[in-house]
N, C-alpha and C positions, 0 to 999 in steps of 0.2 A: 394588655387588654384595651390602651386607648388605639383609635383608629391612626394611623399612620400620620395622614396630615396634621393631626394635636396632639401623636406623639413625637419628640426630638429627645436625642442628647443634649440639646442644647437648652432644655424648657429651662431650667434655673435662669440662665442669661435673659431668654425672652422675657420668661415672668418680670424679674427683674427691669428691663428695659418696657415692659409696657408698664411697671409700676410708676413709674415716672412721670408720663404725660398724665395717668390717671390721679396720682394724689395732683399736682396742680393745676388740673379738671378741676378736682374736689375744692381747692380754697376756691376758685371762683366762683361754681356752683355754692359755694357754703354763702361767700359774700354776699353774693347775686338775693339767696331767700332770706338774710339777715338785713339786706338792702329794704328787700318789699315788706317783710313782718316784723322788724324791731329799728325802722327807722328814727322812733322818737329817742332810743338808744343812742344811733349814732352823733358824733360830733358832727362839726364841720371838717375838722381833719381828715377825717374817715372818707367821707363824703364827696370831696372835691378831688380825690387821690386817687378815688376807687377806679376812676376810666384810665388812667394811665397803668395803674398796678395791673388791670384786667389785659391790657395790653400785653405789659412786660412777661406776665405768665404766659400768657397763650405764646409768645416766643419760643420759651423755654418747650411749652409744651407740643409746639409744633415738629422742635427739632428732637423731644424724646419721640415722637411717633415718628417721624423720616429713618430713625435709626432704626426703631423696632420693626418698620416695613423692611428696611434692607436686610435684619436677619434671618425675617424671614421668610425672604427669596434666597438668603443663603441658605438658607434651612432645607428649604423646599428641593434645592439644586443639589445641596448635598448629599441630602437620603435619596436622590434619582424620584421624586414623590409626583413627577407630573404627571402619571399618568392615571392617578385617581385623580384629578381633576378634571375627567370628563364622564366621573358618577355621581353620583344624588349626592354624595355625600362631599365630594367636589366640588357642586354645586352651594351646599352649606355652608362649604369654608367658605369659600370667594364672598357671600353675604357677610358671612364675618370678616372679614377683611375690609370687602370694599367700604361695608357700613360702618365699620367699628374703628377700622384707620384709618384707611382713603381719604371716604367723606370730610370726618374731620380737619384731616389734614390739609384739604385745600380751602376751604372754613376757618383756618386756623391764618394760613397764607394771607387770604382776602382779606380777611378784620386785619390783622399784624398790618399788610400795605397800604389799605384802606383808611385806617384808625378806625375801625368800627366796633369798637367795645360792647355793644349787644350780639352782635354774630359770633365774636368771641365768647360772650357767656350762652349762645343757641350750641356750640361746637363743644362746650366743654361736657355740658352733658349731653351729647351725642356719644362725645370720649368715654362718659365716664360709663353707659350703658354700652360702651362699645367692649369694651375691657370684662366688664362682669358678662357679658355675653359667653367673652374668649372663656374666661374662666367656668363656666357654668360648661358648655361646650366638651372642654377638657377633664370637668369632674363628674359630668353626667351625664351628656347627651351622646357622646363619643365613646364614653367610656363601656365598654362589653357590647363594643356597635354589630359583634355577629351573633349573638347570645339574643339577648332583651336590653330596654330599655329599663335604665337604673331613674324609676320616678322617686322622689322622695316622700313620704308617709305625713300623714296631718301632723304628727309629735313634731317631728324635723322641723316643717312648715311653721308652725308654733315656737317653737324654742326662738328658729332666725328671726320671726318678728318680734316675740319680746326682746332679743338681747338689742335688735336694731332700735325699740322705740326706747330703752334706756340708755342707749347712746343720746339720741335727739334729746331726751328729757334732760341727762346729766349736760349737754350740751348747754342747753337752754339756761339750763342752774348757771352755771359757770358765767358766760353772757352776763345774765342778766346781773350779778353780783361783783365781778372783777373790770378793773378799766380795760379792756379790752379794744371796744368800740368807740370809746372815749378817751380822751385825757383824763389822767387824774389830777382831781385838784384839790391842796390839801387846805386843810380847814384855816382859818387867819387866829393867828396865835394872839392870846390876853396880852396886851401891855401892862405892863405891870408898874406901879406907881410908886417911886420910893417912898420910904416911911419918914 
């Protein structure tokens, strides 16, 4: 039922392979809003670490999206899929591609050779809306693409944003209570005084 271009034999692998640049998207993007709203949290460890860490991910994350683009152009080449790529719906993939890896990817490139540690966290969440697109794309917008358009219902709508705001919340707990963001530093023990 999904349309050709978002269907593959291969989606387990892709999934998998765009799972990769998206979770270390996610630590930077995580770091990145725990940088701007829980900075009296952070140490100085945290703090002076955090442009070179931002760095070293976006590496990693460069080279999961180079892989997951070549799959799929393998992808593409393998099912013989070019030739919907010059219908509307052709036209949708390639926005998702070009915006949701491409872009990234050479974003990704520029900070990595650059050292530019803000473009690297501008690219992560580019990545990581690039990703939830594909997957959105895959389970809903492609899906029964000669039928109707599978919208999802206000309950659906409701459930994903409570279970996502108790993510954030139980996040938040966590943070704010575990050395995390900090060193831990343990309390200076009683000297005790013989008798």
């Amino acid at each position: 039922k999904v349309h050709p271009l978002w269907y593959s034999n291969f989606e387990w692998i892709l999934f998998l392979c765009s799972s990769v640049p998206a979770g270390l998207s996610m630590v930077i993007a995580v770091s990145t809003i725990v940088k701007k709203t829980m900075l009296w949290r952070c140490d100085d460890n945290f703090k002076t670490h955090l442009d070179s860490l931002t760095i070293s991910l976006a590496k990693g994350a460069s080279m999961g999206l180079i892989t997951y683009l070549v799959l799929k152009m393998i992808d593409l080449a393998h099912g013989n899929k070019w030739a919907y790529l010059a219908t509307g719906w052709g036209a949708w993939y390639l926005v998702d591609i070009l915006l949701g890896s491409l872009l990234p990817l050479v974003l990704f490139a520029y900070a990595v050779h650059h050292n530019r540690p803000g473009l690297a966290r501008f690219a992560a969440f580019i990545t990581i809306f690039g990703v939830a697109l594909n997957r959105i794309n895959t389970a809903l917008i492609a899906f029964n693409w000669n039928l109707y358009q599978d919208i999802p219902g206000w309950k659906e709508i409701f459930i994903s944003i409570t279970l996502f705001s108790l993510y954030i919340v139980t996040y938040r707990f966590i943070l704010y209570r575990l050395p995390i963001l900090y060193t831990w530093k343990e309390a200076p023990a009683l000297a005790t005084e013989p008798a």
